[in-house]
C-alpha positions in Angstrom: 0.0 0.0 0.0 1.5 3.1 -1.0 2.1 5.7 2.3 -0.3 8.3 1.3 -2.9 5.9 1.4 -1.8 4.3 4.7 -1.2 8.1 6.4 -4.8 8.5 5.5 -6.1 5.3 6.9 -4.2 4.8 10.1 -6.0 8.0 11.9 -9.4 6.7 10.5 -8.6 3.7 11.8 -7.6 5.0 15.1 -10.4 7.2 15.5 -13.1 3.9 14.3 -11.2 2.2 17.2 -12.0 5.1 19.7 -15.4 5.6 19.1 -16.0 1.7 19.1 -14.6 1.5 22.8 -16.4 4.4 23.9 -19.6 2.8 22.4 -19.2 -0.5 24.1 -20.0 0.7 27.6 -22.8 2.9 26.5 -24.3 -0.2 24.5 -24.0 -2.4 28.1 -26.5 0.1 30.1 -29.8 -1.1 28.5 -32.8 -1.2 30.4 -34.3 -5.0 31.6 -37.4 -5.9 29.5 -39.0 -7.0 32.8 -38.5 -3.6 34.3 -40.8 -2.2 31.9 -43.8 -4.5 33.0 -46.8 -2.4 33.8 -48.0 -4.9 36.7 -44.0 -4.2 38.1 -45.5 -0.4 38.5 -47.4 0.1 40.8 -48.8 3.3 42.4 -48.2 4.6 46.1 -50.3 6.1 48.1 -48.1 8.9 48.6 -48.0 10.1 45.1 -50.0 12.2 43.2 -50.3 14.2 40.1 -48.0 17.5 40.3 -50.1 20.7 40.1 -49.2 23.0 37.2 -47.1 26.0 38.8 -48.2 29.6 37.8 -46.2 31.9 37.4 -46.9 35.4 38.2 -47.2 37.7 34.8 -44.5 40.0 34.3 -45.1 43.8 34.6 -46.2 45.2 31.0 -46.6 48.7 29.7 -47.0 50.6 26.7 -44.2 51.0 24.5 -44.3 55.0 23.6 -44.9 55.3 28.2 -44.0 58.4 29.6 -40.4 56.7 30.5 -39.9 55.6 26.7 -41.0 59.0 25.4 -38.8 60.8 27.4 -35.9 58.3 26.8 -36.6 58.7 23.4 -36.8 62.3 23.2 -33.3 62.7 24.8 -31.3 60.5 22.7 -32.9 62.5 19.5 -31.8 65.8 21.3 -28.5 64.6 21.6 -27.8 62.9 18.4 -29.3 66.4 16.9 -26.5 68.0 18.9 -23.6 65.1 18.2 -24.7 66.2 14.2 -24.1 70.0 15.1 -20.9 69.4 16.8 -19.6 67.2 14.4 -20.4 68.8 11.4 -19.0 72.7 13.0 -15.5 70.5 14.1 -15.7 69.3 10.2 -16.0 72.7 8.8 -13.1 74.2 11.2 -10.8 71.3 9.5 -11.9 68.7 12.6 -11.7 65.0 11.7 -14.1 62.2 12.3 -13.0 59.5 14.4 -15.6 57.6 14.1 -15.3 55.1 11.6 -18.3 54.1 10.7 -19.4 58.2 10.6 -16.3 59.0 9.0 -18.3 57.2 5.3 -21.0 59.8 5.5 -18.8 62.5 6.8 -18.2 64.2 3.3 -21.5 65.8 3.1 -24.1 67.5 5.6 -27.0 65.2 4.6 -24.5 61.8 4.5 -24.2 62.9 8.5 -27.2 64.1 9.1 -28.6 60.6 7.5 -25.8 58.5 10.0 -27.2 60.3 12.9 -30.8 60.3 12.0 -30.5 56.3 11.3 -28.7 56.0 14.9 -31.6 57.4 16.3 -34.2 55.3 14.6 -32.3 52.1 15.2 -32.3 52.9 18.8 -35.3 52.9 19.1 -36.1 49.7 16.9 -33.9 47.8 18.4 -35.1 49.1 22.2 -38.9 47.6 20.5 -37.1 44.5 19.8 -36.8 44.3 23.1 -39.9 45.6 24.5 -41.4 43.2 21.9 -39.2 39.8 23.5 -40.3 41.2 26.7 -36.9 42.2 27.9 -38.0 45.4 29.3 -34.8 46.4 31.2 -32.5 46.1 28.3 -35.4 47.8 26.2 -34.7 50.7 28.4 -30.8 49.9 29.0 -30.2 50.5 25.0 -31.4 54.1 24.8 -29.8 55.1 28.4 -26.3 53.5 27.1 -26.8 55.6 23.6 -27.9 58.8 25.7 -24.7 58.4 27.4 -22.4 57.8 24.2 -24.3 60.8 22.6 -23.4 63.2 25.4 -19.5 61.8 25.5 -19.4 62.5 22.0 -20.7 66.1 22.1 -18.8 66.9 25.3 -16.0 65.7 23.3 -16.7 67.8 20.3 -17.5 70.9 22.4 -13.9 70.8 24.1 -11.8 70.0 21.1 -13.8 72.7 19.0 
C-alpha cells in the first residue's frame, strides 16, 4: 500500500477504534425488559399528580410610556447635537473619528442621515426588546446611547 494511502487510513482507523470503545459501555446500560412491565408499576399512596405552577405575569406597559417618550426624546436631542458638533469641528478642518461616521462625513446630509439612522435604530432595536419582553435592556439601550451621545458632544465641544 502506497504511504499516502496508509497516512490517510491509520487515523481513520484509530479514531473507528476510539469511538467503538467508547460505544461498548454505553451499549451495556440497557434497560431489563421486565422492568418495563406495567404490573412491576405500581402506584403509592403517597404520590400524586404535580399541580401545574403559575407563574406570576410580568409587569407590562405601553411602549411610547411616559419613560420611553422621554428616553426617546433625549437621545434624538443629543444625536441632533452630536450632528451639530460634528459637522461645525468638520467645517473648522476637525476630523471624524468615528469610523463608521467617518463614510457619511463628506457631506451634511450623508451625516445628518448617520445620525438620523442612529436614532431610529435605537429605538427599533429598544422595540425588539420591548417586543421579547426584555423590558430592562429595552430601556438599558437608549440610556447607554444617551450616554455615548453626550460623551461625543462633550468631546466635540472641548476640542472645537
Amino acid at each position: 500500500m502506497p504511504t499516502w494511502i496508509g497516512s490517510i487510513l491509520k487515523p481513520k482507523a484509530a479514531l473507528l477504534f476510539f469511538f467503538l470503545c467508547l460505544g461498548a459501555p454505553a451499549l451495556a446500560q440497557q434497560a431489563s425488559l421486565a422492568l418495563l412491565q406495567p404490573k412491576a408499576i405500581e402506584a403509592s399512596p403517597f404520590v400524586r399528580p404535580a399541580e401545574p405552577i403559575t407563574l406570576p405575569e410580568a409587569p407590562s406597559h405601553r411602549f411610547w410610556d411616559r419613560k420611553n417618550s422621554f428616553l426617546f426624546a433625549t437621545t434624538a436631542a443629543l444625536s441632533t447635537a452630536d450632528f451639530v458638533a460634528t459637522r461645525n469641528n468638520l467645517q473648522n478642518g476637525g476630523r471624524e473619528l468615528n469610523p463608521v461616521s467617518r463614510i457619511f462625513a463628506g457631506s451634511t446630509a450623508g451625516l445628518a442621515v448617520n445620525f438620523a439612522g442612529e436614532t431610529v435604530g435605537v429605538i427599533g432595536v429598544s422595540y425588539l426588546f420591548h417586543r421579547s419582553g426584555h423590558h430592562k435592556l429595552e430601556r438599558a439601550v437608549t440610556m447607554l446611547n444617551i450616554g455615548a451621545s453626550a460623551t461625543a458632544v462633550s468631546f466635540d465641544l472641548l476640542h472645537h
